[in-house]
C-alpha positions as CSV (number, residue, x, y, z in Angstrom):
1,X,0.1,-31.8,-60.7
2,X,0.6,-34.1,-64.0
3,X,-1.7,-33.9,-66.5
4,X,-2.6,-37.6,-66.5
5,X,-4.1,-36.1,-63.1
6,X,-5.7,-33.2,-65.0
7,X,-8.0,-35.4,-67.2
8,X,-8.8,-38.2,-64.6
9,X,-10.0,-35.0,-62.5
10,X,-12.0,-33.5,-65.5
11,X,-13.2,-37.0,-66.3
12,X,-14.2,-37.9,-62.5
13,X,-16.1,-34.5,-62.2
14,X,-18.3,-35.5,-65.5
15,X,-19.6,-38.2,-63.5
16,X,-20.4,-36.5,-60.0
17,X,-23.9,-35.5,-59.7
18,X,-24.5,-32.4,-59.9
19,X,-27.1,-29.0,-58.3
20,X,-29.9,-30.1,-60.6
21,X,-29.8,-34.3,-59.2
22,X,-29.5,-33.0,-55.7
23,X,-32.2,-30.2,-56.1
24,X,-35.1,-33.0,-56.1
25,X,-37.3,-34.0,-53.3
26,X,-35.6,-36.8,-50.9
27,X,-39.0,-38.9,-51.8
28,X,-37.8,-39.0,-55.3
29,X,-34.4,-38.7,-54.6
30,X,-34.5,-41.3,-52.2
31,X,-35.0,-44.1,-55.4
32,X,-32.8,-42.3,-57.8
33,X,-29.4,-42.9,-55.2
34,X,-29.8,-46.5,-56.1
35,X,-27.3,-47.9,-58.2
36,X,-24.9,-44.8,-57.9
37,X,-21.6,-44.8,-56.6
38,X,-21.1,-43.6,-53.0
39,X,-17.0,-42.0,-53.2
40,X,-14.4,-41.4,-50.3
41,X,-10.7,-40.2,-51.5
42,X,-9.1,-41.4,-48.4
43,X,-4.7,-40.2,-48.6
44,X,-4.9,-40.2,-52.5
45,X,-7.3,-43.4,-53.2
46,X,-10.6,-43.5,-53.7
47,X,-13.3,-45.8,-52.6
48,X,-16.5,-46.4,-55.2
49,X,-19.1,-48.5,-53.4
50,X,-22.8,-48.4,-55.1
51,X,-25.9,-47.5,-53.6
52,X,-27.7,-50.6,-52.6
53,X,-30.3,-48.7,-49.7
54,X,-31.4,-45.9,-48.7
55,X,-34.2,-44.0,-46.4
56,X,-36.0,-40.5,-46.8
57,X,-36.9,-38.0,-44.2
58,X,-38.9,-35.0,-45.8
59,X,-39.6,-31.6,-43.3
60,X,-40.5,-30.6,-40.1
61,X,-43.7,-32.2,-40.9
62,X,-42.0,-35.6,-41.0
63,X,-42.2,-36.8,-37.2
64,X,-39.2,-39.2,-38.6
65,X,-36.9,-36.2,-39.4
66,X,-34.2,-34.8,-37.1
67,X,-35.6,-31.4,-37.8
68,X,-38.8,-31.9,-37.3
69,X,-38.8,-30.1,-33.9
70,X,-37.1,-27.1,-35.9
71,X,-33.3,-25.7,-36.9
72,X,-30.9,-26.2,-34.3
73,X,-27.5,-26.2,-34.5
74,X,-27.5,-30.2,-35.5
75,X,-30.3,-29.5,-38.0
76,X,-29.1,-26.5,-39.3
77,X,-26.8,-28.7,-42.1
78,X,-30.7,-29.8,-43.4
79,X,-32.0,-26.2,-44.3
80,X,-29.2,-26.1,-46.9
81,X,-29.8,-26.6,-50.7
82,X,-29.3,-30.2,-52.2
83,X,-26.0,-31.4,-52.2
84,X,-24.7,-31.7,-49.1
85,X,-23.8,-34.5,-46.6
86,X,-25.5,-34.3,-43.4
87,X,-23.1,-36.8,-41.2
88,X,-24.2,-36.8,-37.4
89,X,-23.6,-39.9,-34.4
90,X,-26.0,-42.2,-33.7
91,X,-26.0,-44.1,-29.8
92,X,-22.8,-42.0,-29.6
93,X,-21.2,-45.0,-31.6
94,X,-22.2,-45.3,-35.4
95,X,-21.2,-42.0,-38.1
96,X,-24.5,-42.1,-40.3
97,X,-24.3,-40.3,-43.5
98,X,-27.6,-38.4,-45.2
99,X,-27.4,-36.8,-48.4
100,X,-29.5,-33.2,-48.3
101,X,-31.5,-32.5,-51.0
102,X,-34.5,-30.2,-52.0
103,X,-34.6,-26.4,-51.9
104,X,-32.9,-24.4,-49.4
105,X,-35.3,-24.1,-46.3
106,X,-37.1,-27.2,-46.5
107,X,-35.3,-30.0,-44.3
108,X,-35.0,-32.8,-46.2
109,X,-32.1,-35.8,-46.7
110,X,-31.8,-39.3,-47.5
111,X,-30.2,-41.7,-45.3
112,X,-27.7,-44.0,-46.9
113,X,-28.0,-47.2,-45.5
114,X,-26.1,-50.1,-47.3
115,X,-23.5,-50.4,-50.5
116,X,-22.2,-53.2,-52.1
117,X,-20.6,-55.4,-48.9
118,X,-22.0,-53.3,-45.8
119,X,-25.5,-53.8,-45.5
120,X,-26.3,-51.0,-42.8
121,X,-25.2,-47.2,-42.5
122,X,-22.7,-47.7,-39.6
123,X,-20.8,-50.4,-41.1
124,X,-20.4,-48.1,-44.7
125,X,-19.5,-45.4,-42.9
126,X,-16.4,-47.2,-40.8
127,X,-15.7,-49.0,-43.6
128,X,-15.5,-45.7,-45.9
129,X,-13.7,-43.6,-43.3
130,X,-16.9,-40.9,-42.8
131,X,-17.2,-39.4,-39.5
132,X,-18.5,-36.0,-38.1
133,X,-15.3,-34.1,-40.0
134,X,-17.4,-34.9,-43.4
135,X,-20.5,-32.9,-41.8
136,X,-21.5,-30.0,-44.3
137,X,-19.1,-31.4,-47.3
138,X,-20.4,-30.2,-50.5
139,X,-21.0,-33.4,-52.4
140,X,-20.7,-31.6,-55.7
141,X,-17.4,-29.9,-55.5
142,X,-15.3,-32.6,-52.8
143,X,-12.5,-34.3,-53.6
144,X,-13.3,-36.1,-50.2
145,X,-16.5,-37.0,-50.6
146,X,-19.1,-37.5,-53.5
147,X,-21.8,-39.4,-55.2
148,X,-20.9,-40.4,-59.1
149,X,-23.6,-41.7,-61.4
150,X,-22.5,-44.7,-63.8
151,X,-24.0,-45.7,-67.3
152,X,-25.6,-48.8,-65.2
153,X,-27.3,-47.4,-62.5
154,X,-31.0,-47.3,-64.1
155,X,-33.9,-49.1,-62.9
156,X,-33.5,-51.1,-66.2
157,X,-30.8,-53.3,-64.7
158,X,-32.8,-53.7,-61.2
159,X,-35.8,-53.2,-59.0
160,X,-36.4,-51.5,-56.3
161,X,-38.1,-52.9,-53.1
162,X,-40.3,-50.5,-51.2
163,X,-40.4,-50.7,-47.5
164,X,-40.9,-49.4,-44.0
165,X,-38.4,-46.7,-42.6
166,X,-36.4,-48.6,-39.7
167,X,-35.2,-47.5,-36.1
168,X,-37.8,-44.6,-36.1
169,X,-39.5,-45.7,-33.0
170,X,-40.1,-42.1,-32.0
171,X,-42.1,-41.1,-35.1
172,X,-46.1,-41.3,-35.3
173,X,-47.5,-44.3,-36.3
174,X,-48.4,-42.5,-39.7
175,X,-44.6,-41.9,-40.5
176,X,-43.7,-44.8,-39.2
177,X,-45.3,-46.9,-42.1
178,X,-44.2,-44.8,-44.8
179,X,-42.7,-46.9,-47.4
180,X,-39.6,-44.3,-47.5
181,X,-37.0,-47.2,-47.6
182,X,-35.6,-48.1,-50.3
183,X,-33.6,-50.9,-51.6
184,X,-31.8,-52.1,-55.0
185,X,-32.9,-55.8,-55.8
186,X,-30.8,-57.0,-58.8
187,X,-32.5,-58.4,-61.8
């Protein structure tokens, strides 16, 4: 390894969020992904897309969430501490990836839904190369996968738009109109 790959490694892993970002509440967390830069090395290059949507689903208690019937073996990627990605199939087509976050024990992720170009979570995720091999990837300590923050990404250089979760038809009608969707509206 050359050193010129030394100090762009050292210098990439300042910018990756780290336990503390991660460790928040997927309701606050959800709003503090915008603006960040989503990252896939894919053979040796790497992909940085930001943030531009994303969707919360908080515990058991959230009729929305995959684990709100419990752990299974699906789920079980949700019970971990902040920082990991939760990647599963969706109408056995579309890779979606979640970002876990919270303490360990309490299910909780945020969905990724669009980044600059791909306005939906199965088209970022084709288009980024993320499949069910990226299940349980620590976000903070991949070179596969990661989230970096950028000196840009504050709510001073956008808004954020507030909205209803989407494709949640199962949920109750009281988690269904949660305003836990959020998107980055530039200024």
């Amino acid at each position: 390894m050359s050193l010129k790959i030394s100090c762009e490694e050292k210098l990439n892993s300042r910018k990756k969020l780290d336990a503390s970002f991660y460790s928040k509440p997927a309701t606050v967390l959800a709003e503090e992904l915008l603006g960040k830069y989503l990252c896939r090395n894919i053979n040796g290059e790497t992909l940085k897309l930001k943030i531009t949507e994303t969707e919360c689903y908080f515990g058991e208690e959230d009729t929305a969430c995959h684990a709100h019937k419990g752990k299974t073996k699906r789920t079980e990627i949700m019970y971990y501490e902040g920082g990991f990605a939760y990647v599963y199939l969706c109408y056995g087509i579309h890779n979606l990836l979640n970002v876990v976050t919270g303490e360990k024990d309490h299910p909780e992720a945020v969905l990724i839904r669009g980044v600059d170009g791909y306005n939906g979570p199965g088209k970022l995720t084709k288009a980024m190369n993320i499949d069910r091999s990226l299940n349980g990837e620590n976000l903070i300590t991949s070179n596969k996968l990661w989230i970096e923050k950028d000196g840009n990404d504050t709510k001073d250089n956008f808004e954020v738009k507030k909205a209803k979760r989407i494709g949640i038809g199962y949920a109750s009608e009281e988690d269904k109109n949660k305003m836990w969707r959020f998107i980055k509206i530039e200024n």
